[in-house]
C-alpha positions as CSV (number, residue, x, y, z in Angstrom):
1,X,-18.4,27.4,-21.3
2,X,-21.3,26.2,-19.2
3,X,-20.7,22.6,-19.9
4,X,-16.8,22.7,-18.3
5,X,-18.4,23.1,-15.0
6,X,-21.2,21.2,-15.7
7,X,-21.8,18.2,-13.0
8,X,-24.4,16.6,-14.1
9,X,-25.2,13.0,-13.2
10,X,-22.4,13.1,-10.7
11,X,-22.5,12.2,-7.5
12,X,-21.1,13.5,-4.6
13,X,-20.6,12.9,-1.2
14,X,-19.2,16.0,0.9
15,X,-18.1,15.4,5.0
16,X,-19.1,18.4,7.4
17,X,-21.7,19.8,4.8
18,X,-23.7,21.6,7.0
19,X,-22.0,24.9,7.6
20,X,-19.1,27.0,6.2
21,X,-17.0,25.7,3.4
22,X,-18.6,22.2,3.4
23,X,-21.8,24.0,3.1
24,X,-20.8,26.2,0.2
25,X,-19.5,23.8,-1.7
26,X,-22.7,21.7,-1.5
27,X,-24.8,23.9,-2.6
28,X,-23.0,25.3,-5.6
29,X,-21.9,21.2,-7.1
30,X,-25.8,20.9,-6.9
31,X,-26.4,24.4,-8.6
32,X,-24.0,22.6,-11.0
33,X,-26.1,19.5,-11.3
34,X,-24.0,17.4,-9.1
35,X,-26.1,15.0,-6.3
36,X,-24.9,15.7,-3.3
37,X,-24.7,13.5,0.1
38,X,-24.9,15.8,3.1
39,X,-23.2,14.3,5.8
40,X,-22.2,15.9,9.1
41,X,-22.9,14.5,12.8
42,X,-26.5,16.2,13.5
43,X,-29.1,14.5,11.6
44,X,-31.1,17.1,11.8
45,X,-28.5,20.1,10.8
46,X,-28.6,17.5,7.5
47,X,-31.9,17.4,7.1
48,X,-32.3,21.3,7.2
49,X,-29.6,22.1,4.7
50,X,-30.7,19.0,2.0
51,X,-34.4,20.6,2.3
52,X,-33.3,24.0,1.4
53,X,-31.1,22.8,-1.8
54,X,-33.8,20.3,-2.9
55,X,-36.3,23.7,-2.4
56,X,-34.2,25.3,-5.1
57,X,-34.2,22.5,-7.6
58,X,-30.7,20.3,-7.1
59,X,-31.0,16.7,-5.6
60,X,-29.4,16.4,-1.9
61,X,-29.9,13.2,0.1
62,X,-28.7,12.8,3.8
63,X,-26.4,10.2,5.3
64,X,-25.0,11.5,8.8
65,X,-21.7,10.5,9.7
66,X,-19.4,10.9,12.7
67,X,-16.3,10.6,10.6
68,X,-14.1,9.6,13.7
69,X,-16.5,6.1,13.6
70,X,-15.0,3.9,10.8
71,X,-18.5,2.0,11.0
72,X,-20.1,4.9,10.3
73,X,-17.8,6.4,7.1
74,X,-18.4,2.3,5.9
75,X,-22.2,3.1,6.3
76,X,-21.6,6.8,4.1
77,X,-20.3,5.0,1.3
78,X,-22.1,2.1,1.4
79,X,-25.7,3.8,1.4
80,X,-24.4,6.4,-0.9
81,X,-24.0,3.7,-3.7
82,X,-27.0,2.0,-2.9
83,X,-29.1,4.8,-2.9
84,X,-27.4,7.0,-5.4
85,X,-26.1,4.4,-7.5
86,X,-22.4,4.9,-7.2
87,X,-19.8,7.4,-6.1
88,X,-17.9,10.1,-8.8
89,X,-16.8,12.8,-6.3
90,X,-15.5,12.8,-2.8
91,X,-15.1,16.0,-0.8
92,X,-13.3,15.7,2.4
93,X,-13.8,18.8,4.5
94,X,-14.4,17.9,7.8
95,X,-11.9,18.3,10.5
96,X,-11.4,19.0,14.3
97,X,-9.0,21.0,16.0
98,X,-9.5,20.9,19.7
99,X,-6.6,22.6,21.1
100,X,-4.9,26.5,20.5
101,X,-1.6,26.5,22.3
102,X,2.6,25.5,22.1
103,X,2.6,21.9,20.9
104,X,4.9,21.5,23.9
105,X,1.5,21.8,26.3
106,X,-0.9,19.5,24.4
107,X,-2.0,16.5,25.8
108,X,-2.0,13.1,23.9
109,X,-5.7,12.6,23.8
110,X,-5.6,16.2,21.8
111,X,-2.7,15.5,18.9
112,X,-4.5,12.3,18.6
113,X,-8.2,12.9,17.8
114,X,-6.8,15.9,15.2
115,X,-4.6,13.3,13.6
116,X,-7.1,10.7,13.6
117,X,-10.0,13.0,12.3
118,X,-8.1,15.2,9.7
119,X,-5.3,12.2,8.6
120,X,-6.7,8.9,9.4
121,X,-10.1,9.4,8.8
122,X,-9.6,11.0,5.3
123,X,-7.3,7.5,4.5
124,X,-10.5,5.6,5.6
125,X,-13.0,7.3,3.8
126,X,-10.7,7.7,0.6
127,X,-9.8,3.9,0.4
128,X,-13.9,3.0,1.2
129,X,-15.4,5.1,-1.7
130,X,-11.9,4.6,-4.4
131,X,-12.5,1.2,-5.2
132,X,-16.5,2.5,-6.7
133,X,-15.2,5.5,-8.5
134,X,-12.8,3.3,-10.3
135,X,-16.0,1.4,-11.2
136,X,-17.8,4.5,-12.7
137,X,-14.7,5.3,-15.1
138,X,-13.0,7.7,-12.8
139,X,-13.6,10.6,-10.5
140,X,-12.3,13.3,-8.1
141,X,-11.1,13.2,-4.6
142,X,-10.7,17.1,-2.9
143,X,-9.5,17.5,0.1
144,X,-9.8,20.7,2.4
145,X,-6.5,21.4,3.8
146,X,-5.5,24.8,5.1
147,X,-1.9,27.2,4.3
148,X,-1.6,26.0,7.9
149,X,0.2,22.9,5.9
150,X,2.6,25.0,4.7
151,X,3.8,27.3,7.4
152,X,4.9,26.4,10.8
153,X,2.6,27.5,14.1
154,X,3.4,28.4,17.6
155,X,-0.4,27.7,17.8
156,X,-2.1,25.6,15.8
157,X,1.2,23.0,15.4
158,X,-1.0,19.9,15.3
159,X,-3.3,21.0,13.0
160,X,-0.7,22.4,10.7
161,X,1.0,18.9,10.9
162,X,-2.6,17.3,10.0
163,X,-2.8,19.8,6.8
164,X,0.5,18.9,5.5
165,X,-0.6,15.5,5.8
166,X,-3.8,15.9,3.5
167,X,-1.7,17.4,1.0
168,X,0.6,14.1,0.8
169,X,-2.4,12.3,1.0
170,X,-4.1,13.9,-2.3
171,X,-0.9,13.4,-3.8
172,X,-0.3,9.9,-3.0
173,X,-4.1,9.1,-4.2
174,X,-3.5,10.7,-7.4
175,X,-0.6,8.8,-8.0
176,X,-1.8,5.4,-6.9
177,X,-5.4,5.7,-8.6
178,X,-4.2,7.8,-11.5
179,X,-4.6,5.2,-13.8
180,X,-8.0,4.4,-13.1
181,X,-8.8,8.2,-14.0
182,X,-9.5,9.3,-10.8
183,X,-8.1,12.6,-9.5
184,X,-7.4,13.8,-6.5
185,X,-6.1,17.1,-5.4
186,X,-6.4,19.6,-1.8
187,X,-7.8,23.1,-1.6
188,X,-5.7,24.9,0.6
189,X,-7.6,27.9,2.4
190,X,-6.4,30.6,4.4
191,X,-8.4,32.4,6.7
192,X,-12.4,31.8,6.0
193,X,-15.5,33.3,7.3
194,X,-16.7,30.2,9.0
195,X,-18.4,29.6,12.4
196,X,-14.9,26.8,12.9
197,X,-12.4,30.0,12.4
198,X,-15.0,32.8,14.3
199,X,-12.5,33.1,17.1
200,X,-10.0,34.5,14.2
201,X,-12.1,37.2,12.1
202,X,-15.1,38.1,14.8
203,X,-13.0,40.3,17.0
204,X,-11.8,44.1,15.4
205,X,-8.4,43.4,16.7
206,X,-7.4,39.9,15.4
207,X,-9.1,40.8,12.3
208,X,-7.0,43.7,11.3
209,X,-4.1,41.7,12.4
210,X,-4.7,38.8,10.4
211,X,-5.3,40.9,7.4
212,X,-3.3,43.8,7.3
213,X,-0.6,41.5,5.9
214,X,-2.9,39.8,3.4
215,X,-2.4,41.7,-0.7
216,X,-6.1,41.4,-0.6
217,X,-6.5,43.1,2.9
218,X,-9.2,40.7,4.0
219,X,-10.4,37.1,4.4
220,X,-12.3,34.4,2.2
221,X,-15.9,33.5,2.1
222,X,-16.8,29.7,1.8
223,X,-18.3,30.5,-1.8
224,X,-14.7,31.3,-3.1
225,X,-13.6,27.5,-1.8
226,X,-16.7,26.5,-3.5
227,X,-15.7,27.9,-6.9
228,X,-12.2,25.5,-6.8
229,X,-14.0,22.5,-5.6
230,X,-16.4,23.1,-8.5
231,X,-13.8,22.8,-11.1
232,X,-11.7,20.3,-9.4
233,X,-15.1,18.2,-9.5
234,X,-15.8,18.9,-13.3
235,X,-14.3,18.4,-17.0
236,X,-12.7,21.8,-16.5
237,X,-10.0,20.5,-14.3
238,X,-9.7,16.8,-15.8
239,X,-6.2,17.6,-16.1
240,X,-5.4,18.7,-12.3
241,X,-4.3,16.1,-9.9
242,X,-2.1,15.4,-7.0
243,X,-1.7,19.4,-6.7
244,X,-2.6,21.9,-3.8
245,X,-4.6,24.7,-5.1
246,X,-4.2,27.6,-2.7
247,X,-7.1,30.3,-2.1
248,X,-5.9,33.1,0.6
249,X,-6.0,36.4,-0.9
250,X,-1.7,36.1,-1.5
251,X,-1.7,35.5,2.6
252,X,1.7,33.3,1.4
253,X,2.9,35.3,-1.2
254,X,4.0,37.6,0.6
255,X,3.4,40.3,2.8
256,X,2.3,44.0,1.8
257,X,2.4,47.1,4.1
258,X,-1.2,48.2,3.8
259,X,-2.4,51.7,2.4
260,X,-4.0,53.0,5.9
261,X,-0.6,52.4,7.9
């Protein structure tokens, strides 16, 4: 059974690898064999988390990367392949969201940097490294998306609106690359223990409102994103692509009246 997950010889390069999800799912595709490229703005945040897997026995290498900068996602791919030989897994996971309010207040300079960090940057990076997957036989694109794609928000509109977008775009990739055996497909989380949605689960209050809904009657941890990139990376989801894998504890099921009310 080992072998279905088994990542072995792979490479992969995973954006905003330094904390929360991104993080998670580094570490567990190089428990799985996988090389992984830690890329994130800090250098040194890089540094730090490739030492630790390398400590435990997996191969990380570090390429920082402000993924906003097209030079710099060109530099990612390019010094991935020449130091790690090629390119057969591609997670995109970072994203911004600057701005928590009605999409009627927010300004221009805000809708644009989250469309041009979760949408256009994704499109970038996807088209850079596609072209030397195809060369290796295949591979698998994942993008991080959020349920926030599929519900509407008097909040978070923008962001929502970028989500949706990464869901077309792992469809349209999977469609257009198909037959060149590359995959791709988006993990859609809902609410995450991660320093990017603290503001969300840190305080009592929000926290029992934003779970008391939930069937599972409480958020995610980054390892159970992990899990799904994992097999969308390996043989045992060879068959998945152009889908959006959801992971939020039924959050869109439906809701449930909890046991304590």
């Amino acid at each position: 059974m080992a072998s279905l997950f088994d990542l072995s010889g792979k490479v992969a390069i995973i954006t905003g690898s330094t904390k929360g999800i991104g993080l998670a799912i580094a570490t567990r595709m190089a428990e799985h064999g996988a090389t992984v490229v830690i890329s994130s703005r800090k250098a040194d945040a890089c540094e730090a988390v490739a030492a630790t897997i390398n400590a435990a026995g997996g191969k990380a290498v570090v390429i920082p990367c402000h993924i906003a900068r097209k030079d710099e996602l060109r530099n990612l791919v390019d010094q991935t392949v020449a130091r790690c030989g090629g390119i057969d897994i591609l997670v995109e996971n970072a994203a911004v969201n600057p701005y928590l309010g009605p999409a009627a207040a927010m300004p221009d300079e805000a809708f644009d940097r989250v469309m041009g960090s979760n949408v256009r940057s994704n499109v970038w990076l996807a088209n850079m490294a596609l072209p030397h997957m195809a060369q290796r036989g295949g591979g698998s694109v994942i993008i991080i998306s959020s349920i926030g794609g599929l519900r509407g928000s008097a909040q978070l509109g923008a962001y929502a609106i970028s989500k949706a977008a990464d869901m077309q775009l792992a469809r349209n990739i999977a469609v257009e690359w198909g037959p060149k055996n590359i995959r791709a497909n988006a993990i859609a989380p809902g609410l995450v223990r991660t320093d990017f949605a603290r503001a969300l689960w840190e305080d009592p209050t929000l926290y029992r409102k934003r779970t008391k809904d939930t069937p599972l009657q409480r958020i995610g941890e980054p390892d159970e994103i992990a899990g799904a990139a994992v097999f969308l990376a390996s043989a045992a989801g060879s068959f998945t692509t152009g889908q959006t894998i959801v992971i939020d504890g039924g959050t869109t099921a439906g809701s449930v009246v909890s046991h304590d009310d």
